[in-house]
N, C-alpha and C positions, 0 to 999 in steps of 0.2 A: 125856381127852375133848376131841374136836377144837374151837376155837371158832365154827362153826357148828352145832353139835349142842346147845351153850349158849346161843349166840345162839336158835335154835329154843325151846327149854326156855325160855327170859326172854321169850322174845314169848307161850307158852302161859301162863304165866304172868301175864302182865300181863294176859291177856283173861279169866283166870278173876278175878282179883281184881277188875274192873270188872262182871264178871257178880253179884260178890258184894256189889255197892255201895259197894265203895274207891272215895272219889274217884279220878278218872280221873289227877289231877295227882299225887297219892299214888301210884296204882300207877305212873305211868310214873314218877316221881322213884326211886322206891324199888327195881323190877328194876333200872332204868340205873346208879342206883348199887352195887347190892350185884353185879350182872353185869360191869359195868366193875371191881371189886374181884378176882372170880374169875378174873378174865383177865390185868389186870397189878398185884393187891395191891392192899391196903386204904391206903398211904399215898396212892399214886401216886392211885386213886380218892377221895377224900376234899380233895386238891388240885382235883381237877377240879370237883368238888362245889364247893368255895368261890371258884372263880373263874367260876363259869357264874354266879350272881345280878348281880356287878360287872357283866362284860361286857356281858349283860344289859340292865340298867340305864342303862348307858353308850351305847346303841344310837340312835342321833340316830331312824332310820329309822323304830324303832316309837314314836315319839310322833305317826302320824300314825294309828293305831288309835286310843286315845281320842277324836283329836277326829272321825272319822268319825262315830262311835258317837255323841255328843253330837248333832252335828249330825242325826244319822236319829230319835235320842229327840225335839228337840225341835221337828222338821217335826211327828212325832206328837201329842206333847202340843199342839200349838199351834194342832190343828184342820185342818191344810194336807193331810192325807190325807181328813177326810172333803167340804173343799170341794174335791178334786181328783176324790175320788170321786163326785159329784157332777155336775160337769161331765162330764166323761167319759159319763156316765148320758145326762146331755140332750145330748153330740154324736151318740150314735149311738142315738138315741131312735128308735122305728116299727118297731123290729125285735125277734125273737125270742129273748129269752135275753138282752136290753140286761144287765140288772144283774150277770149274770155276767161277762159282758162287761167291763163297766164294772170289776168287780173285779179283773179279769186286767192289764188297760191303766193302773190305777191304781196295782194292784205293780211293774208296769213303770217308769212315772213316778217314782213313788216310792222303785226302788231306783237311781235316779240319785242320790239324797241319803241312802241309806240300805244300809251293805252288809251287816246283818244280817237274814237269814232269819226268824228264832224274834221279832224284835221286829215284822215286816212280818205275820207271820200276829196274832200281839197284838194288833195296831191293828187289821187290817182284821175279823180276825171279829167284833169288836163293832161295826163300822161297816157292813159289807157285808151280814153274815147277817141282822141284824135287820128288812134294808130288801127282803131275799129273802126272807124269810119272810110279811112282808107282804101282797106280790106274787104270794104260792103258789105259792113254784117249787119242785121237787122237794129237799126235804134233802139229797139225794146230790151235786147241781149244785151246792147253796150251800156246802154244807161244802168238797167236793170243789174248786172253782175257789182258794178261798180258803187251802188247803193247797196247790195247785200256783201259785198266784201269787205267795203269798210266799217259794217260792225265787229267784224273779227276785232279789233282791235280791241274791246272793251273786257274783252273774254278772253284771248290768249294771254296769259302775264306775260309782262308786268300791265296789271288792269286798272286805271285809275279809279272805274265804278267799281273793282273789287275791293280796293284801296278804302273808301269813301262807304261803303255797304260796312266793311270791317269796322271800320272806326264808328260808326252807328249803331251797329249789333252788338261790339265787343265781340269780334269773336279775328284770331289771327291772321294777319293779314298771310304769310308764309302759306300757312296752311289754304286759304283762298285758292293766294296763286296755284298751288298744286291742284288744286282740284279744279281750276279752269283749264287746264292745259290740255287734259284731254277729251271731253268735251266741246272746247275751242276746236280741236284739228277735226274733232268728227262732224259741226256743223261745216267746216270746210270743203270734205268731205262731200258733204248732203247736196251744198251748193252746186261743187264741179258735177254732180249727179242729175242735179237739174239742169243746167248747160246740155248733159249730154242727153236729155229725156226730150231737153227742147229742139237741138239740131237734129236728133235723130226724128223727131215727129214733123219738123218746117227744116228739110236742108238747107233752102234757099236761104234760110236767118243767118248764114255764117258758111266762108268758103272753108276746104281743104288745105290746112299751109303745105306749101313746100316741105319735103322729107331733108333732113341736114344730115349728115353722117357723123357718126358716135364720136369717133372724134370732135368734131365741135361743140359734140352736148358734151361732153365731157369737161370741156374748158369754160363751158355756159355755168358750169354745177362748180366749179371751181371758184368762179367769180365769187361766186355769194358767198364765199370764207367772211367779208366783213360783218354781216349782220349775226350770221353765226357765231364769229367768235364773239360778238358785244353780248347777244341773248347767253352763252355759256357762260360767261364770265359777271354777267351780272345778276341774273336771273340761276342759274346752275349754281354762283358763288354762296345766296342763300340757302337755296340744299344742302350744299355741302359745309355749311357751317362757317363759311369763310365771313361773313358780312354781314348785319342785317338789313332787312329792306333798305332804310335811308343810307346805309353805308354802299349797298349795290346800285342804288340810287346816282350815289355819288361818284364811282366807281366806273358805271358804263356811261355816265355824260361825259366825264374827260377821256375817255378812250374813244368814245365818239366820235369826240371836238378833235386826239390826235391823228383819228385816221383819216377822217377825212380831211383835213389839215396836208396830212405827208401826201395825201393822194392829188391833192392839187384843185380841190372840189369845194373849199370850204375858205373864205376869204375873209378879212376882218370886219368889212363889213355887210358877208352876208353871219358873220356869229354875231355880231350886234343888231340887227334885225331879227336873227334868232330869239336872242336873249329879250328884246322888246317884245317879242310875239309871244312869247311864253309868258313872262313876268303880265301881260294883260289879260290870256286865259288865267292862271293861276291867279289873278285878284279879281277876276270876274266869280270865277270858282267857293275862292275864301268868303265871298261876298255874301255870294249864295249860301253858302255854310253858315253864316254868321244867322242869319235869317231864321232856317231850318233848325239853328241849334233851342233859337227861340221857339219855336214852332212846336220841336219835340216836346220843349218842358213843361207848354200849355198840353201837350196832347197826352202827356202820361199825369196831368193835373186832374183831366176829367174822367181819366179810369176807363176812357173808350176800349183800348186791351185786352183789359180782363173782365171790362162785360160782352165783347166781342167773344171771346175765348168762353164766357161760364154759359153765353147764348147759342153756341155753337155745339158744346159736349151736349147740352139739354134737348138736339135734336136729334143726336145717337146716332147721327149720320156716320158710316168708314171715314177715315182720314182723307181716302183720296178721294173722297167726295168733294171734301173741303176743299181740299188744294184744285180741286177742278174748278169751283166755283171761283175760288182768288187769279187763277190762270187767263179766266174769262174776267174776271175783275180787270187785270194788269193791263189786257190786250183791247178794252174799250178805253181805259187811261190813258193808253200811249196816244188815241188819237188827239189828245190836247192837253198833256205835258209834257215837257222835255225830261229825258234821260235822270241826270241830276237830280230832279226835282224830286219825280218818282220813287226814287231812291230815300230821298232824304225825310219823305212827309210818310210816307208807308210801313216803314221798317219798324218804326218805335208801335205800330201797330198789328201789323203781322209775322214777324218774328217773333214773337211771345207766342200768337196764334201757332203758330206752325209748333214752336217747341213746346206748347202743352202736348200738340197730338203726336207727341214722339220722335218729330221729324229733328235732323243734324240741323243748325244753324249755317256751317260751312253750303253742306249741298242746296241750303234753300237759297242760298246767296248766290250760288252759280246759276239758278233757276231763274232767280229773281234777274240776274245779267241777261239772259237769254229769250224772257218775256220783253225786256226793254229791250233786246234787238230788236225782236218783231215789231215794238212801237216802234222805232225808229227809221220803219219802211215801210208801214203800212199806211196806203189813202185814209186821208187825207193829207194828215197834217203830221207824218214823220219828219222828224225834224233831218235826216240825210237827204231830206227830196226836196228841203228848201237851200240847203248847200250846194247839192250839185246841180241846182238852177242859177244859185248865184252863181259858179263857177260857170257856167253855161246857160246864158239866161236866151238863146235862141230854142231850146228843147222843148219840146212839144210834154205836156202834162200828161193829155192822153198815152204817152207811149212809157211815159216816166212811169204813169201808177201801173199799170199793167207790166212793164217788166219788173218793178217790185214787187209785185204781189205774186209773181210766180214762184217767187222764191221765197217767198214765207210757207211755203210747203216745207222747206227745209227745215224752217225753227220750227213749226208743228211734230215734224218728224222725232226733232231732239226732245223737244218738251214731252213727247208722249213717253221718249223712252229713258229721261231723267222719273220722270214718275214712274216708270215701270221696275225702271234698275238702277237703282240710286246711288249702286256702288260704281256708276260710269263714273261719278262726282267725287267718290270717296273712297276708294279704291287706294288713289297715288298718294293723298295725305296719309293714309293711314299704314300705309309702306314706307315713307318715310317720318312720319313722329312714331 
């Protein structure tokens, strides 16, 4: 049996056992190593196995995940999302749809300090929904905004899937972050776009707020100094040379932990509840990692890559042919695997792919973040629509997929026009390296 007919059989494999409720870290640990066995023996695999945890372990680079993660828990717990959200609300007070609004702008903010998805929709649908339900705005609008906003977070740096992509491709994590940045604010953008396509076509979805006078937006715009200066200073510290990632890392969680500390929001123990809550995504994450590292080393064993890549030129197809086809590829994936996953089993296979046909590694990685947004809200089985049911498990399903899916008009929008103008992507890295 030739080793891409195996490699094949190990990746069916690993998605039946995820369908079957394997952990995800489990199944990918377990083909990568019994498939790395079948291809060059059970010593030779069982070496690899014992040396991927050290190396692992030993990796300077990912100590800058936990503390990302720390830092976006304890903006949360600390109350800075819903006085952000908040503000926001009273800047763009008088108009149609403010609070969904408000919710969108606030994920955006917020995923400046935050590069997890599934913790952004956490926070906000207990902050957001509750204050749109008030206001009588259509279910669809509120649930809906609040599952497409909290993917911003994966895509505005600091991104932990850009983090995570990087360390997989090899390819800078710095340079990533600049090139999600704008990007990130332009799906932002698309979303408040859609808000406004949907109240202006169904007013009844969402009343009119109250008009505020410039003075109080003024002092609304003022408030959000905290998230701003944490993203300047740890996020901007890296541009400018002052830091690298784990150093900005480290840099905007203690400024975090002091401001909201001095502010009076942040108590010992909700920072030990923080620090719990992190330190179990981050070993869920690693765990995963560990698996996937397996996974990779069977999947560049059987040479899947480069006969993917020598099967691909032999059809003479344009480039974005290709990338059309992988696009369609990524957006049937997302409906049954999570974020992470996708990430970690795809890369070591289409990243080769994309850089035969010429493509940047950095912009394919923003691409690649921005397909797994759309998994992550599109019916079925996005993984944010089973969050914000936990978080609100009276929510009606029907009103949940239908205001998600209005808004993956948005990531279509970007995605057409990442392939169309690449340099949306590559533009800001290449202004500054």
């Amino acid at each position: 049996m030739s080793p891409q007919i195996i490699g094949v059989l190990g990746f069916a494999v690993m998605v039946a056992m995820i369908f079957l409720r394997v952990p995800v870290a489990v199944a990918l640990g377990f083909v990568g190593t019994v498939g790395y066995a079948v291809l060059n023996g059970w010593t030779q695999s069982l070496l690899v196995l014992g040396r991927v945890p050290l190396t692992f372990a030993s990796a300077y680079d990912l100590s800058v995940v936990p503390l990302f993660v720390l830092m976006g828990v304890i903006a949360a717990h600390s109350g800075m999302a819903r006085d952000l959200f908040r503000s926001i609300n009273v800047m763009f007070s008088g108009r149609r749809g403010t609070l969904a609004t408000a919710t969108v702008g606030a994920c955006a903010a917020l995923g400046a300090v935050s590069g997890s998805s599934v913790a952004m929709v956490a926070t906000m649908s207990n902050v957001a929904v509750p204050e749109m339900r008030r206001a009588n705005y259509d279910e669809r609008l509120a649930l809906g905004s609040v599952v497409a906003g909290g993917t911003l977070g994966i895509l505005i740096p600091p991104s932990v899937m850009l983090i995570f992509y990087g360390l997989t491709a090899v390819v800078s994590i710095p340079q990533l972050f600049a090139a999600g940045l704008i990007p990130g604010l332009l799906l932002a953008a698309l979303q408040i776009g859609v808000i406004k396509t949907a109240t202006w076509l169904a007013p009844h979805w969402a009343p009119v707020s109250p008009r505020l006078p410039w003075r109080q937006r003024l002092k609304a715009a003022a408030g959000m100094w905290k998230l701003l200066f944490i993203f300047i200073l740890s996020v901007g510290g890296i541009y400018a040379g002052w830091f690298s990632p784990t150093e900005a890392a480290a840099v905007g969680t203690f400024v975090t932990i002091v401001i909201a500390a001095l502010s009076g929001q942040l108590s010992l123990r909700q920072l030990a509840d923080s620090v719990a809550e992190s330190s179990r995504t981050t070993a869920m994450l690693f765990f995963i990692l560990l698996g996937a590292i397996m996974f990779s080393y069977f999947i560049v064993q059987t040479q899947i890559a480069t006969s993917l890549a020598a099967w691909v030129v032999s059809l003479n197809l344009p480039p974005v042919a290709v990338m059309v086809v992988v696009v369609i590829f990524y957006i049937v994936l997302g409906s049954f695997l999570e974020s992470l996953t996708m990430v970690l089993i795809t890369v070591p296979v289409f990243a080769p792919l994309a850089q035969g046909l010429g493509y940047d590694l950095v912009w394919f990685g923003v691409l690649l973040v921005v397909l797994i947004e759309a998994g992550l809200i599109h019916p079925p089985m996005g993984m944010n629509l089973f969050v914000l049911q936990s978080q609100l498990p009276g929510v009606s399903l029907g009103q949940m997929y239908v205001g998600s899916a209005m808004f993956l008009v948005a990531n279509g929008v970007l995605i057409a026009l990442l392939l169309a103008f690449p340099a949306l992507a590559l533009w800001l890295p290449r202004l500054l390296y």
